[in-house]
N, CA, C and O atoms as a Tinker XYZ file with bonds, in Angstrom:
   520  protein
     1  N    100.894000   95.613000   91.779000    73     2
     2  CA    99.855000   96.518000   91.305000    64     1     3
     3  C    100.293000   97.955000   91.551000    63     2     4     5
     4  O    100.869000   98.335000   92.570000    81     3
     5  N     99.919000   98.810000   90.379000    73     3     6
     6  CA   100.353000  100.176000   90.846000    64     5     7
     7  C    101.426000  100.226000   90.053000    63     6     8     9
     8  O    101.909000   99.328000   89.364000    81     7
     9  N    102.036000  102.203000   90.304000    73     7    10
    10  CA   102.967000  102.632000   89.768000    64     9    11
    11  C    104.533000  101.828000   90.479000    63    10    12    13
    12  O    104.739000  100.813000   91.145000    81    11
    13  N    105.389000  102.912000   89.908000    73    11    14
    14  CA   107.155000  102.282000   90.184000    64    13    15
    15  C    106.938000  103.216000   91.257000    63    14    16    17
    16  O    107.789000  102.878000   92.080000    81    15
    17  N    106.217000  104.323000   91.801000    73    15    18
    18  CA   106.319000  105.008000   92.280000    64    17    19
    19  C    105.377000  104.514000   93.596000    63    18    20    21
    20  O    105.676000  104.890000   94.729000    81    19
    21  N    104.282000  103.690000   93.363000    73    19    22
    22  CA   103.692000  103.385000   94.441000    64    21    23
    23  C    104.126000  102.012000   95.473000    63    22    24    25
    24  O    103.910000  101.539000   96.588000    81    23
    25  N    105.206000  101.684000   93.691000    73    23    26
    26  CA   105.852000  100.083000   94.861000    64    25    27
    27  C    107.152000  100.690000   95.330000    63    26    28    29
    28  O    107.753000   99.811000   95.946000    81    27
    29  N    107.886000  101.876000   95.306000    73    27    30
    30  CA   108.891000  102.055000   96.295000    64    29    31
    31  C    110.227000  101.435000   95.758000    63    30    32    33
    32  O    111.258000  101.216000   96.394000    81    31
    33  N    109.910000  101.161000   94.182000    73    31    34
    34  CA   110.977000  100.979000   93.715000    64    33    35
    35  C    112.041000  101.641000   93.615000    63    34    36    37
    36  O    112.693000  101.060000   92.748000    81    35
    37  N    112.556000  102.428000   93.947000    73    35    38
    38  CA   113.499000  103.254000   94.009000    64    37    39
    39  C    114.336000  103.324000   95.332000    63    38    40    41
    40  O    115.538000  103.587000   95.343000    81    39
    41  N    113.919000  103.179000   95.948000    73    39    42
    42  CA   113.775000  102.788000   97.213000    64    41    43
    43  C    114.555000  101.716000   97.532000    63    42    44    45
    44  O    115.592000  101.774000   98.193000    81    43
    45  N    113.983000  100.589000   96.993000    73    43    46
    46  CA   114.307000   99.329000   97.038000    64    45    47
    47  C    115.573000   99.080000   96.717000    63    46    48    49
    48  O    116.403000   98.605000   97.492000    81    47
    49  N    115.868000   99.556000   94.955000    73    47    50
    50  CA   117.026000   99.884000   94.455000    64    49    51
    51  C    118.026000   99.804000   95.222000    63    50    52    53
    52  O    118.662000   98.781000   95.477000    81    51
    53  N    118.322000  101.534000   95.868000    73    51    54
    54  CA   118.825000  101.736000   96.829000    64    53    55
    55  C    119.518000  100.782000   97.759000    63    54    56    57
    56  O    120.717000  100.545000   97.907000    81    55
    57  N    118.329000  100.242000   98.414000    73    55    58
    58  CA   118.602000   99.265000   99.217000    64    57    59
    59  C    119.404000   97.827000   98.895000    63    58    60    61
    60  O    120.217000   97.240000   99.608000    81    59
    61  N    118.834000   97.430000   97.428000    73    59    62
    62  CA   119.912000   96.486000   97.092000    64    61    63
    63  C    121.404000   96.904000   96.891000    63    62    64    65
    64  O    122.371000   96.159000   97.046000    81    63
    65  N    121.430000   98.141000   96.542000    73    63    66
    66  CA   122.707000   98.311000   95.471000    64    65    67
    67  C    123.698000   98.480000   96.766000    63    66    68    69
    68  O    124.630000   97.763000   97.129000    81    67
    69  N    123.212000   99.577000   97.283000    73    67    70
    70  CA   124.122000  100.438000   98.891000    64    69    71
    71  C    123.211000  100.037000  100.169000    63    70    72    73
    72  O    122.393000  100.825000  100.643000    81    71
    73  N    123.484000   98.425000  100.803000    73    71    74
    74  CA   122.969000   97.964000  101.893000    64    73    75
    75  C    123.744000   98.437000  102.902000    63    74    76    77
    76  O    124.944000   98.653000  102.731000    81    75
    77  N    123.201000   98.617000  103.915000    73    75    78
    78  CA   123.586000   99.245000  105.023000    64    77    79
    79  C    124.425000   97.744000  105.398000    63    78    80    81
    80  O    124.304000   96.633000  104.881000    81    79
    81  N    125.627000   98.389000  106.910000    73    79    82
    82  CA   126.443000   97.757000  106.600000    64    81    83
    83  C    126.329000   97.892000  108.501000    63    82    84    85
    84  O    126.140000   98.978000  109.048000    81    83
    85  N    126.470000   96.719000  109.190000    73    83    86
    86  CA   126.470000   97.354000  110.335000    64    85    87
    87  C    127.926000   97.141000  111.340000    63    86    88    89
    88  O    128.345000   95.991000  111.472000    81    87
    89  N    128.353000   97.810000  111.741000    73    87    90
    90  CA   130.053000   97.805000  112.718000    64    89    91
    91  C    129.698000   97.638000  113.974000    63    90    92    93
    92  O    128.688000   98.173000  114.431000    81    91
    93  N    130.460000   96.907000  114.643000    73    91    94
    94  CA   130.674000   96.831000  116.067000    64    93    95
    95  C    130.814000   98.692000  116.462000    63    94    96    97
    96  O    131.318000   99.617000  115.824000    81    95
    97  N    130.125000   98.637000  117.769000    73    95    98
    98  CA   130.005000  100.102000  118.594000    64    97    99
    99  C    130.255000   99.732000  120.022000    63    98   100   101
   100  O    130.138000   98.650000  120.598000    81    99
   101  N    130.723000  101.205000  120.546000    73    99   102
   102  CA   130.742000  100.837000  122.113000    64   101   103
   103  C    129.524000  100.732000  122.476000    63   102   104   105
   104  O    128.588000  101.162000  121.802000    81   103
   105  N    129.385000  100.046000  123.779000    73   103   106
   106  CA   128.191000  100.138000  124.225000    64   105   107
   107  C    127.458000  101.043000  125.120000    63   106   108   109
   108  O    126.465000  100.659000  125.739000    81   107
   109  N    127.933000  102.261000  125.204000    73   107   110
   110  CA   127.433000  103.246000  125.213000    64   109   111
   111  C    126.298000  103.709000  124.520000    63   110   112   113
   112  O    126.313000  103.321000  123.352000    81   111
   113  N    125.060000  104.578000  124.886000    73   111   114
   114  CA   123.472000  104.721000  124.336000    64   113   115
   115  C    124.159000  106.529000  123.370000    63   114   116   117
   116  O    124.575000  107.610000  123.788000    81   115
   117  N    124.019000  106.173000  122.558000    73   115   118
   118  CA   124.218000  107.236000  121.761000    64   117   119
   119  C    122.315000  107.714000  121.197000    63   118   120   121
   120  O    121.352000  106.953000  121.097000    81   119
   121  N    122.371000  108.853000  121.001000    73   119   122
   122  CA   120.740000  109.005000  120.647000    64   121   123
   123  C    120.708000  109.033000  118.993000    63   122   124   125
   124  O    121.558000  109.697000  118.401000    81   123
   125  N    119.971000  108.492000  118.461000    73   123   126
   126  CA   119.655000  108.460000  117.081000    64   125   127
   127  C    119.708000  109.897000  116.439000    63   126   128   129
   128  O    118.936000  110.763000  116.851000    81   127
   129  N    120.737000  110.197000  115.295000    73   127   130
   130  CA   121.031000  110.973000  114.463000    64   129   131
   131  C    121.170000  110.705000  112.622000    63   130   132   133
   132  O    121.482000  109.648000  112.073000    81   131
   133  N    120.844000  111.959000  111.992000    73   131   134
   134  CA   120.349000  112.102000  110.491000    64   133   135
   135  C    121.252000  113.395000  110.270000    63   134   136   137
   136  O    121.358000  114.174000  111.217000    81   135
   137  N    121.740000  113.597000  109.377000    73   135   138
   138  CA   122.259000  114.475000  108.692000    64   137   139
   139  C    121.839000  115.290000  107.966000    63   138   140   141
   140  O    122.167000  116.469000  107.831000    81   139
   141  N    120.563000  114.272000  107.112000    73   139   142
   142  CA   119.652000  115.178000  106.025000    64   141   143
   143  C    118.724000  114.322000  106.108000    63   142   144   145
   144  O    118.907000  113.230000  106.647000    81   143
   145  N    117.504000  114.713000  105.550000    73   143   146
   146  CA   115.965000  113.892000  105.606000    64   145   147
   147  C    115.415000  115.102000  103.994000    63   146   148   149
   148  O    115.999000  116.000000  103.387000    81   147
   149  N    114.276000  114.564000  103.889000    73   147   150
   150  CA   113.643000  114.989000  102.556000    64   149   151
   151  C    112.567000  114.662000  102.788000    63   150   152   153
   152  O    112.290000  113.611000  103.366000    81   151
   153  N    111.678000  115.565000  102.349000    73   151   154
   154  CA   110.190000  115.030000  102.856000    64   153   155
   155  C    109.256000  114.678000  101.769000    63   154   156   157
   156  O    108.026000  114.637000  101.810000    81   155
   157  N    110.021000  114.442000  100.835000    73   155   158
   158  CA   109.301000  113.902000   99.540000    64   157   159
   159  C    110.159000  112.590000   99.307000    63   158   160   161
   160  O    111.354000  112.397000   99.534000    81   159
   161  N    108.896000  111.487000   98.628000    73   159   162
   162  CA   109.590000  110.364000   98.319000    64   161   163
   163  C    110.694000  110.181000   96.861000    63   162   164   165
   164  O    111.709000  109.527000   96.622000    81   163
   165  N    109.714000  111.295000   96.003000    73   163   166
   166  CA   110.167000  111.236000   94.746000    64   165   167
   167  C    111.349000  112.241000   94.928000    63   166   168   169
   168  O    111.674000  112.580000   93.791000    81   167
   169  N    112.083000  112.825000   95.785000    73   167   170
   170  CA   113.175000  113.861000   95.490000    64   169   171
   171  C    114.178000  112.263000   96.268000    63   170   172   173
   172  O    113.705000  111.584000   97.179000    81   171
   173  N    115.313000  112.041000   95.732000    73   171   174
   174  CA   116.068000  111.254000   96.106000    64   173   175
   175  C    117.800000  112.341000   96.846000    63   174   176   177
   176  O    118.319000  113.113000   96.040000    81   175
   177  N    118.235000  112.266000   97.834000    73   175   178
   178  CA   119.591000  112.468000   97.998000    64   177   179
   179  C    120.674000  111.726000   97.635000    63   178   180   181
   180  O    121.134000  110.723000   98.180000    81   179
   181  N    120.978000  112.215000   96.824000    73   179   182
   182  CA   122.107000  111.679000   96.000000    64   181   183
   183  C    123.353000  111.415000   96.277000    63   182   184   185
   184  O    123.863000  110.303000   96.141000    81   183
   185  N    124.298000  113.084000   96.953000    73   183   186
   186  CA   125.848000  113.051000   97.007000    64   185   187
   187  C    125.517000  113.712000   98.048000    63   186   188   189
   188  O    124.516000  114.426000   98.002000    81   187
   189  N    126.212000  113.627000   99.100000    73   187   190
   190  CA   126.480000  114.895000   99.795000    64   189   191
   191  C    128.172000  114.413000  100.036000    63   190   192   193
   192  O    128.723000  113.328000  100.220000    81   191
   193  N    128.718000  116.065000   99.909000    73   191   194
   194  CA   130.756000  116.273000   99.415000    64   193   195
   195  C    131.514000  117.248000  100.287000    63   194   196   197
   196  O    130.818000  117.851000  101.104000    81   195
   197  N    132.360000  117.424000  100.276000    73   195   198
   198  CA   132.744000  118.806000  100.736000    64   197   199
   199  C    133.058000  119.289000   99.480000    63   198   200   201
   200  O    133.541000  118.605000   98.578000    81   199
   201  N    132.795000  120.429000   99.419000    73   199   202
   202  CA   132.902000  121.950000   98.397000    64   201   203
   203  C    134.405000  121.805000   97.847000    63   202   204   205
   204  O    135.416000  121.700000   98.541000    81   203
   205  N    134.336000  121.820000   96.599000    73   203   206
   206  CA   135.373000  122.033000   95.880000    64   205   207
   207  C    136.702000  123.044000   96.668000    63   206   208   209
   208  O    136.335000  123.348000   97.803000    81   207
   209  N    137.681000  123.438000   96.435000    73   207   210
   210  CA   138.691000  123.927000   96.878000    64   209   211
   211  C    138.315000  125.263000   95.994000    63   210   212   213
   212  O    137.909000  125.041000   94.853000    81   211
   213  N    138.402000  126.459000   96.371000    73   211   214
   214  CA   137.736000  127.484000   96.208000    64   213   215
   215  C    139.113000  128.768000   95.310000    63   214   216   217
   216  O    140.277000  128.970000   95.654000    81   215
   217  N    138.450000  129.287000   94.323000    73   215   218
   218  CA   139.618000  130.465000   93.362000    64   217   219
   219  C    141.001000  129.305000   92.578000    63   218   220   221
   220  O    141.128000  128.085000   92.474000    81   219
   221  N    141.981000  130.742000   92.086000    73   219   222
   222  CA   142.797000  130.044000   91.388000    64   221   223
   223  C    144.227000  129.390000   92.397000    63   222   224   225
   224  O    145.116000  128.553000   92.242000    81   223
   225  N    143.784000  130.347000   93.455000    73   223   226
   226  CA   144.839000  129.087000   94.272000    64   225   227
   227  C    144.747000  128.344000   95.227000    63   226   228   229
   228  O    145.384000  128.144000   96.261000    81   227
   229  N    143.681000  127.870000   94.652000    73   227   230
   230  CA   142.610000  126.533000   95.378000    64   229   231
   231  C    143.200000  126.600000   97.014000    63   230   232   233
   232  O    143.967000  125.768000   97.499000    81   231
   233  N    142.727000  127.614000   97.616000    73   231   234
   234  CA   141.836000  127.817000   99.126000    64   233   235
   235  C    140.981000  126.671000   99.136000    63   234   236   237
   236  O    140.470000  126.311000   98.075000    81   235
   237  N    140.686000  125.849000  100.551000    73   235   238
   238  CA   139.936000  125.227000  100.765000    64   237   239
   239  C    138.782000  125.777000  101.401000    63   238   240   241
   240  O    138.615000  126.789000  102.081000    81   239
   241  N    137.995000  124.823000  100.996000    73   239   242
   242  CA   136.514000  125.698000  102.108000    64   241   243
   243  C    135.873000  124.162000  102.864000    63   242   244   245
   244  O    134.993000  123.341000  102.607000    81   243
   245  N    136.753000  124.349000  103.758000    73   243   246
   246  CA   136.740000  123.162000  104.640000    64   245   247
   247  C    134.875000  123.414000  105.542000    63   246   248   249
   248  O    134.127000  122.484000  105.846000    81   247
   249  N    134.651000  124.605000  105.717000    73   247   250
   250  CA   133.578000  124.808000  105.837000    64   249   251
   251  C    131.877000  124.829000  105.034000    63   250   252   253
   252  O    130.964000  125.524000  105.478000    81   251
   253  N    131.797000  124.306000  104.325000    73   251   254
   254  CA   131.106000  123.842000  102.877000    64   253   255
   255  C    130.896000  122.388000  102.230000    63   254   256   257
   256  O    131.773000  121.632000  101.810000    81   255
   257  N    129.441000  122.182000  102.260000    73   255   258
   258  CA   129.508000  121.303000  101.473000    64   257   259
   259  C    128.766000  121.102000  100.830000    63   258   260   261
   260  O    127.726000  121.759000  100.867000    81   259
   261  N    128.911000  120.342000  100.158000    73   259   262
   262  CA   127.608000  120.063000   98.515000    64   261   263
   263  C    126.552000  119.020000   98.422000    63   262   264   265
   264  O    126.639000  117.796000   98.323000    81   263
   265  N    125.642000  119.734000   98.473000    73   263   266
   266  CA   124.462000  118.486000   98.216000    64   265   267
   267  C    123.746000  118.545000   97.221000    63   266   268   269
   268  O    123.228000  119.535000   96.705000    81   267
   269  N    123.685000  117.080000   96.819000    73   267   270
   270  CA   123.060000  116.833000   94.945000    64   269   271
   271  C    121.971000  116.031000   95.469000    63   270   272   273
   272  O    122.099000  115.078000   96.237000    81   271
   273  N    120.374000  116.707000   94.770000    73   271   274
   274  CA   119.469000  115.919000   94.882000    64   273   275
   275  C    118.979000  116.042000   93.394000    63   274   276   277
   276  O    119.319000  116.890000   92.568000    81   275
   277  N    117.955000  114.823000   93.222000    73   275   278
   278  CA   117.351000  114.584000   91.917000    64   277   279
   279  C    115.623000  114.848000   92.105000    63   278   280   281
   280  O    115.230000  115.398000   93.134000    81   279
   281  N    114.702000  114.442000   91.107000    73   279   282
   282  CA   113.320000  114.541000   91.654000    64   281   283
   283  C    113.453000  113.073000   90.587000    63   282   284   285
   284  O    114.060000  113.024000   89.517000    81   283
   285  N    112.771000  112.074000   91.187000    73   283   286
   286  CA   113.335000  110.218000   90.813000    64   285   287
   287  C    111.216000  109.813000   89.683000    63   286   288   289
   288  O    110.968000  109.050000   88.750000    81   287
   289  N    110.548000  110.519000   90.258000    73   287   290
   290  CA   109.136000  110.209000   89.599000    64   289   291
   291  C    108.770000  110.641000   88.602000    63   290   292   293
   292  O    107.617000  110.531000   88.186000    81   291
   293  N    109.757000  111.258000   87.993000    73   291   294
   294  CA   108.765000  112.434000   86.388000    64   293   295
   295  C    108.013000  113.269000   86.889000    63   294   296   297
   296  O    107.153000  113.661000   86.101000    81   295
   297  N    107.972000  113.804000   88.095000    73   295   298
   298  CA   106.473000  115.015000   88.625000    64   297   299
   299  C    107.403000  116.103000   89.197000    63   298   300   301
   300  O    108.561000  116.076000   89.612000    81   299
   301  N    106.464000  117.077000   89.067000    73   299   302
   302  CA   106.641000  118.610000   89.806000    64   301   303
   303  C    106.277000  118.433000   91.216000    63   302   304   305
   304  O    105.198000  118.061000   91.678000    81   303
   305  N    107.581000  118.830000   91.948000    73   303   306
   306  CA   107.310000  118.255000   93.924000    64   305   307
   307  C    107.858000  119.652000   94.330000    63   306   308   309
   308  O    108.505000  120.349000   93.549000    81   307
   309  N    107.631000  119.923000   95.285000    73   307   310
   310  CA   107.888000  120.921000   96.463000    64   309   311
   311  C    108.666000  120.177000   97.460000    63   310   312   313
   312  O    108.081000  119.306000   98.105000    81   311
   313  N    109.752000  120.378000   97.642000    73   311   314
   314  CA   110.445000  119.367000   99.059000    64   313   315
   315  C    110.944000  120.461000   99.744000    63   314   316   317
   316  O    111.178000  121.573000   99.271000    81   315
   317  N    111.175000  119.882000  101.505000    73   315   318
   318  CA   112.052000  120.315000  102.140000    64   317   319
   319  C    113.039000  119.346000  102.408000    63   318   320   321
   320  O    112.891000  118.157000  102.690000    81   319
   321  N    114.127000  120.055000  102.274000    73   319   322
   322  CA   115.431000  119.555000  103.017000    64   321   323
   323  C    115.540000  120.007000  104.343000    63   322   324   325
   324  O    115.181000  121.116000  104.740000    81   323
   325  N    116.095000  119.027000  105.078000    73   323   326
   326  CA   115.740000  119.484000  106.555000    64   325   327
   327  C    117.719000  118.862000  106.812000    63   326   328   329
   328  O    118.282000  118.036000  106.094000    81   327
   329  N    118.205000  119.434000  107.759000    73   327   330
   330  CA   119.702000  118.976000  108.052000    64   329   331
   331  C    120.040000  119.081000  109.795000    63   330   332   333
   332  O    119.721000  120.101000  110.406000    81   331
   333  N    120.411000  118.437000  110.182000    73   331   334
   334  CA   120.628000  119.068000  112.071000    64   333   335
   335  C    122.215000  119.424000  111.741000    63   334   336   337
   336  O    122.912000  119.276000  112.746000    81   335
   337  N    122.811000  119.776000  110.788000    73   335   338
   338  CA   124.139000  120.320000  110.553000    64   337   339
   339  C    123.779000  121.791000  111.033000    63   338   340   341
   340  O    122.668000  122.303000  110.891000    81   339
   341  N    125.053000  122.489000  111.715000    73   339   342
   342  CA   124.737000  124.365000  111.424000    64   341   343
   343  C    124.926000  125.094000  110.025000    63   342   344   345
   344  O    126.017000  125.394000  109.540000    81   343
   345  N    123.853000  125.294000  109.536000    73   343   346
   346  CA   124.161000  125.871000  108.217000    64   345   347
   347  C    124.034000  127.224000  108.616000    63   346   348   349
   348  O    123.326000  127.493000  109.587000    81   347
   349  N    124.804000  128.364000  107.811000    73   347   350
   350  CA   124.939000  129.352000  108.160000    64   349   351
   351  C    124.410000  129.915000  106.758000    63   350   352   353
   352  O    123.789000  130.975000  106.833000    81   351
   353  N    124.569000  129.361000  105.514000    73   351   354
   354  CA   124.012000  129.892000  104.337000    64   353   355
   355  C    124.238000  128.954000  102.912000    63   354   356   357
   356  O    125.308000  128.587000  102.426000    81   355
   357  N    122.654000  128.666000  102.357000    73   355   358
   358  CA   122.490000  128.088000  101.428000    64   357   359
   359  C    122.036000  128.344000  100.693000    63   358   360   361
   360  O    120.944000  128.910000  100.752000    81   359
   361  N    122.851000  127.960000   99.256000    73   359   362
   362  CA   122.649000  128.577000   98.074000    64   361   363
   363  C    122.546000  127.233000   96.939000    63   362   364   365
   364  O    123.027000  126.101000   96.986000    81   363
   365  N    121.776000  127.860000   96.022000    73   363   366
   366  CA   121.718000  126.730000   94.823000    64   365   367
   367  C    123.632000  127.107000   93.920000    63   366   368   369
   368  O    124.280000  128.146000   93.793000    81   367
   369  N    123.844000  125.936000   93.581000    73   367   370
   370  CA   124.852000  126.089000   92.837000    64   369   371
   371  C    124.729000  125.331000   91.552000    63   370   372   373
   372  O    123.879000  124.446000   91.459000    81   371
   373  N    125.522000  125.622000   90.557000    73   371   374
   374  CA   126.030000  125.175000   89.556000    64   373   375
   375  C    127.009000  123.679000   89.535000    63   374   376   377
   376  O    127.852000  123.648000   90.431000    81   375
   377  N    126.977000  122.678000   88.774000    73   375   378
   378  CA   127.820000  121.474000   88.643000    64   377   379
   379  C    129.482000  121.797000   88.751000    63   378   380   381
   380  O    130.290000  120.877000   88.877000    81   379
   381  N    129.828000  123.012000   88.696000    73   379   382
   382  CA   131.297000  123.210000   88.880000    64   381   383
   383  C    131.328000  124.083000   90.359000    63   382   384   385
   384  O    132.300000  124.756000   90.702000    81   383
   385  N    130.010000  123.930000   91.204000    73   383   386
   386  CA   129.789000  124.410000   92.675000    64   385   387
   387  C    130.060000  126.237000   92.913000    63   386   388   389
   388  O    130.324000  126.787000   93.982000    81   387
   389  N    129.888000  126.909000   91.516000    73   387   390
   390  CA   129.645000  128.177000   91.795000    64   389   391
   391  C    128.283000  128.570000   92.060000    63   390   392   393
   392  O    127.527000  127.981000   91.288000    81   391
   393  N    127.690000  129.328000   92.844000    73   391   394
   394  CA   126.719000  129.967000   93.308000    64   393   395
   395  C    125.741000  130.269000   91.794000    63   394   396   397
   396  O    126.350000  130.762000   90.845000    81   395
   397  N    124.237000  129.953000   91.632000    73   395   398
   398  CA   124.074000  129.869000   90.576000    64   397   399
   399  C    122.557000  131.212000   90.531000    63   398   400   401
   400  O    121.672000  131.418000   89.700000    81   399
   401  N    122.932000  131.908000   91.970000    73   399   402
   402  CA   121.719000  132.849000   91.843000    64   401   403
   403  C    122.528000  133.995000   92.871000    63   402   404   405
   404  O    123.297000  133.525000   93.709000    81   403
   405  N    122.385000  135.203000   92.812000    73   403   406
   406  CA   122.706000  136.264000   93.663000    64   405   407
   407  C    122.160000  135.835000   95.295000    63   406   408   409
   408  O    122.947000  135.622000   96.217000    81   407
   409  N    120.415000  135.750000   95.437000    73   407   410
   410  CA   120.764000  135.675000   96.684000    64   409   411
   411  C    120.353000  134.133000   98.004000    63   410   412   413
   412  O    119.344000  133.430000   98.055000    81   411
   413  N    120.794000  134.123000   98.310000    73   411   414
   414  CA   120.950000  132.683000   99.332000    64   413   415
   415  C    119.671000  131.991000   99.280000    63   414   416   417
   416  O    118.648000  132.652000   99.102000    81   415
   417  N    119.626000  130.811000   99.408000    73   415   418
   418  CA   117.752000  130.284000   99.840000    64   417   419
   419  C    117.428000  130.242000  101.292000    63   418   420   421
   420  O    118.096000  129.801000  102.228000    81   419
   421  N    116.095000  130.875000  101.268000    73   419   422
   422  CA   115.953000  131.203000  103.251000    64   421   423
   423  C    116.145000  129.880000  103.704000    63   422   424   425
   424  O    116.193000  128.919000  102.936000    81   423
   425  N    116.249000  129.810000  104.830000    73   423   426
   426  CA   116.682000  128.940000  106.430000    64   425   427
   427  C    115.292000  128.958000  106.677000    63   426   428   429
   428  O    114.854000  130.061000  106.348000    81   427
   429  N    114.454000  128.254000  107.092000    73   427   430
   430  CA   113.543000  128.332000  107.080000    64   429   431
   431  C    113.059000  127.249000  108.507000    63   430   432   433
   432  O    113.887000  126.343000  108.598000    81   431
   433  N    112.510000  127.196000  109.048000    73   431   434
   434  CA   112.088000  126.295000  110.475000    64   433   435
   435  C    112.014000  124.899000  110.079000    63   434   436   437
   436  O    112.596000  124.109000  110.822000    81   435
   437  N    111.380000  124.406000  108.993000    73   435   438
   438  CA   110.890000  123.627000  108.440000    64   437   439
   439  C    112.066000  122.884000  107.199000    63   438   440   441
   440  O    111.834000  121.857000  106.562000    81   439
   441  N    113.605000  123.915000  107.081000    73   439   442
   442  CA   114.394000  123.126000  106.258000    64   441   443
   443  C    114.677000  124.492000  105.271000    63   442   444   445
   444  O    114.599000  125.652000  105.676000    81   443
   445  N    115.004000  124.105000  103.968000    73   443   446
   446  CA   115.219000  124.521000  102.681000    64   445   447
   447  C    114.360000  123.906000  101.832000    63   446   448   449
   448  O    114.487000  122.715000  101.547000    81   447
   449  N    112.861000  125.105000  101.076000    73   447   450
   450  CA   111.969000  124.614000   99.930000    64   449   451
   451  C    112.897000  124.405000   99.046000    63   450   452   453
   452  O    114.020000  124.908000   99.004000    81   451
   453  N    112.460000  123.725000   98.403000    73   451   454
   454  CA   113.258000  123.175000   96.897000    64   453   455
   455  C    112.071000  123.029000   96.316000    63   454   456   457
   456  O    111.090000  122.832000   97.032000    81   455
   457  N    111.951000  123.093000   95.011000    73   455   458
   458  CA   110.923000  122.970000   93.819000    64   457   459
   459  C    111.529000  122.468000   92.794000    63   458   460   461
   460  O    112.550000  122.989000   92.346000    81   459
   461  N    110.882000  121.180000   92.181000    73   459   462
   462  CA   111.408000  120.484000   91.140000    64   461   463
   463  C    110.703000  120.415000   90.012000    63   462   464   465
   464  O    109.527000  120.778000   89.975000    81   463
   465  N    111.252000  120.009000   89.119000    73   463   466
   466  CA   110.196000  119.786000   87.931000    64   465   467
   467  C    110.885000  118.137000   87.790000    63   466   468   469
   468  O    111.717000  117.519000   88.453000    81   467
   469  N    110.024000  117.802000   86.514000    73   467   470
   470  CA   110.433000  116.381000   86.331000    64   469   471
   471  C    111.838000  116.035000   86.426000    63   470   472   473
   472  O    112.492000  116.905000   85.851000    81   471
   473  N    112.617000  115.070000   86.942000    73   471   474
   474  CA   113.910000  114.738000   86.971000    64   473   475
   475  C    114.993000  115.362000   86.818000    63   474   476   477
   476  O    116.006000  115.091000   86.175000    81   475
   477  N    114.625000  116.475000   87.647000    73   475   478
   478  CA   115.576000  118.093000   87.499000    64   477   479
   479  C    116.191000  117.540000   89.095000    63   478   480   481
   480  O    115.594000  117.155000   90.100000    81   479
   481  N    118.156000  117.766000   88.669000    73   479   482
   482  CA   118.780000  118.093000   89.611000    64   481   483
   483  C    119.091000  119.164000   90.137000    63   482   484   485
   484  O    119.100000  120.222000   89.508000    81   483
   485  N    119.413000  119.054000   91.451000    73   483   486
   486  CA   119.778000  120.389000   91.788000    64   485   487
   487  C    120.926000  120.273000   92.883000    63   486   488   489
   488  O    120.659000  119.587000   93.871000    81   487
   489  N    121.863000  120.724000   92.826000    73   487   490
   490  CA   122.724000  121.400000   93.886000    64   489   491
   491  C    122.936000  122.031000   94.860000    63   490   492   493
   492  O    122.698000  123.220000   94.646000    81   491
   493  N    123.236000  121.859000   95.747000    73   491   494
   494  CA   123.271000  122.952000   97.111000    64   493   495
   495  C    124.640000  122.713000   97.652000    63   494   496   497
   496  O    125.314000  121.742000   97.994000    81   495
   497  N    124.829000  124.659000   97.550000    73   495   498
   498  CA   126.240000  124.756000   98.550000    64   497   499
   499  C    125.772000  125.603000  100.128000    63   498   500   501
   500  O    125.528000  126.790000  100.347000    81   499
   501  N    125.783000  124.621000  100.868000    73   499   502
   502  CA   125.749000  124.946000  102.430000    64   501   503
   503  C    127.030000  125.313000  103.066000    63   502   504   505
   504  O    127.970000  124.526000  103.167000    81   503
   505  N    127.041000  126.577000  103.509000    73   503   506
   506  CA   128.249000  126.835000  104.441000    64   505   507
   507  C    128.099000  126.891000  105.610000    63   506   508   509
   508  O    126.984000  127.079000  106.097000    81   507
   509  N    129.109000  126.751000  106.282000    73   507   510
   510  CA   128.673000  126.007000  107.546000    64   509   511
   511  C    128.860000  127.188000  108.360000    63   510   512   513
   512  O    129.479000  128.124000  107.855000    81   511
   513  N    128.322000  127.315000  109.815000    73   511   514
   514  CA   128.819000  127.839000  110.790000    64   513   515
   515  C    130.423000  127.620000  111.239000    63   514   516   517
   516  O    131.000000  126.544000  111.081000    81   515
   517  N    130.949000  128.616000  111.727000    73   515   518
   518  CA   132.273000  128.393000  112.095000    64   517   519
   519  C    131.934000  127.498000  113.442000    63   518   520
   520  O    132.849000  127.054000  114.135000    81   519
């Protein structure tokens, strides 16, 4: 009963296609860690890369990386991206990972707002702290 959106199909998907996979660990208590979180159901994380190799004589930017999210429901959402990485500055980019606005998106306590419209991707180039 209900939408694709209220049974978590997407979700599910997910879960069939890319099942978690679990490895032998030391037994050492390590504390539970996330990389990225999203606080909307309908914004999905997609890729996260390191940043293309940077100009014409492809410099690396070992410090950088790219994150591709989608909005997965057909609706207009407000998300935060939230990361425990050090980001030092994030910007929306373009599919060939150039900077796709003059100035950075704030750092914000709460993550990076993102605003979507229906099944609009979007890009982010995060540079990292040294």
């Amino acid at each position: 009963a209900g939408s694709f959106q209220d049974a978590g199909v997407i979700q599910c998907a997910y879960n069939l296609n890319f099942p978690l996979h679990a490895v032998p660990a030391s037994s050492a208590q390590c504390p539970a860690w996330s990389a990225f979180s999203v606080s909307s159901p309908a914004v999905v994380l997609e890729a996260v890369k390191q940043a293309r190799p940077l100009g014409r004589r492809g410099e690396d930017r070992p410090k950088a990386v790219v994150v591709r999210l989608y909005e997965a429901h057909g609706s207009t959402v407000v998300a935060w991206l939230q990361t425990s990485l050090p980001i030092k500055e994030a910007m929306l980019c373009d599919l060939l990972e150039r900077p796709a606005a003059k100035d950075p998106l704030p750092l914000e306590q709460q993550g990076m707002r993102l605003s979507f419209t229906p099944f609009q991707v979007l890009s982010l180039l995060l540079v990292l702290r040294q």
